[in-house]
N, C-alpha and C positions, 0 to 999 in steps of 0.2 A: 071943967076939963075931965077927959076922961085918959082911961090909962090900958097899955098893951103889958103882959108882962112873959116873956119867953122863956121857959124851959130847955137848956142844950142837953141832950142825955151824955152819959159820961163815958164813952168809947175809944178804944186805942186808934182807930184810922181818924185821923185828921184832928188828933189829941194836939200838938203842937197848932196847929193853924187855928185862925177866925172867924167863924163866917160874918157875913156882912147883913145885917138887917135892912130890906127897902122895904120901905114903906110907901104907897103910893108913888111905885119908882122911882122914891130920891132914900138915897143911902142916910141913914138916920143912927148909926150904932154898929157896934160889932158883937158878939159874945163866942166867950172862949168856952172849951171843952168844960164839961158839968156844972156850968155857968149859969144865971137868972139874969135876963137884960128887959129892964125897965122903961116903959115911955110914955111921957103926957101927950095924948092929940085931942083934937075938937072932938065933939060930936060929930056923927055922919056914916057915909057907905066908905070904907078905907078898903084898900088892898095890902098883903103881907108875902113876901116872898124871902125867901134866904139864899144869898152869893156866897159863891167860896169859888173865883179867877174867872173863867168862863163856864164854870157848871152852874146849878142851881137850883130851886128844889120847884115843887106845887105852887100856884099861885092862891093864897085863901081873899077872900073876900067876905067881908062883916061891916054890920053896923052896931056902933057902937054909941051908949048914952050918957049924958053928963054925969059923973060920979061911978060910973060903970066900970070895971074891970073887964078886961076880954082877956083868958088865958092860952097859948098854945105852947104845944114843944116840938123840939124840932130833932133830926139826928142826920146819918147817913146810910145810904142802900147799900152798903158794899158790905154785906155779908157773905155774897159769894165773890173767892178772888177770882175766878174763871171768869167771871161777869163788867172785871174792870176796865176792859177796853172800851167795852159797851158804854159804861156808863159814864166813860169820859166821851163818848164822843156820839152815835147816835142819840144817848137816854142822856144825852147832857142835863135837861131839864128834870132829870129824876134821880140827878146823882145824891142830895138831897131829900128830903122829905119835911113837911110842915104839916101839923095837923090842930084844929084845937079841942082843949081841950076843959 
């Protein structure tokens, strides 16, 4: 088996809430604010995205190998507040961010 292991960075917007880990589009975990969320999967081509209601971040795409570690971290865009309407609703899919790392 091999393993994902996620980095949340530790920021006051969306300190209280979840986000949801999918994994090859099936929800597999959550991690909270300044968090490490851990997971065994096969080997192969997997997909990584992170939910928080109807927003959500980048889609990453990796292959990953038996005994292998794949690391990423994740946070959120709302660094500008003038930008939040935006990012809840055209940039939904960028409310978000995933990168690895």
């Amino acid at each position: 088996m091999a393993k994902i292991e996620i980095e949340r960075t530790k920021e006051f917007a969306d300190s209280l809430r979840s986000y949801k880990v999918a994994l090859n589009g099936e929800i597999v975990g959550k991690i909270n604010n300044g968090e490490t969320f851990s997971y065994e999967l096969p080997s192969g081509m997997h997909s990584l995205r992170m939910r928080i209601n109807w927003q959500g971040s980048n889609t990453e795409h990796f292959e990953v190998s038996d005994g292998e570690v794949v690391r990423f971290k994740c946070g959120h865009n709302m660094s500008d507040a003038n930008a939040g309407l935006l990012y809840m609703t055209i940039w939904r899919n960028k409310y978000l961010w995933l990168q690895r790392s």
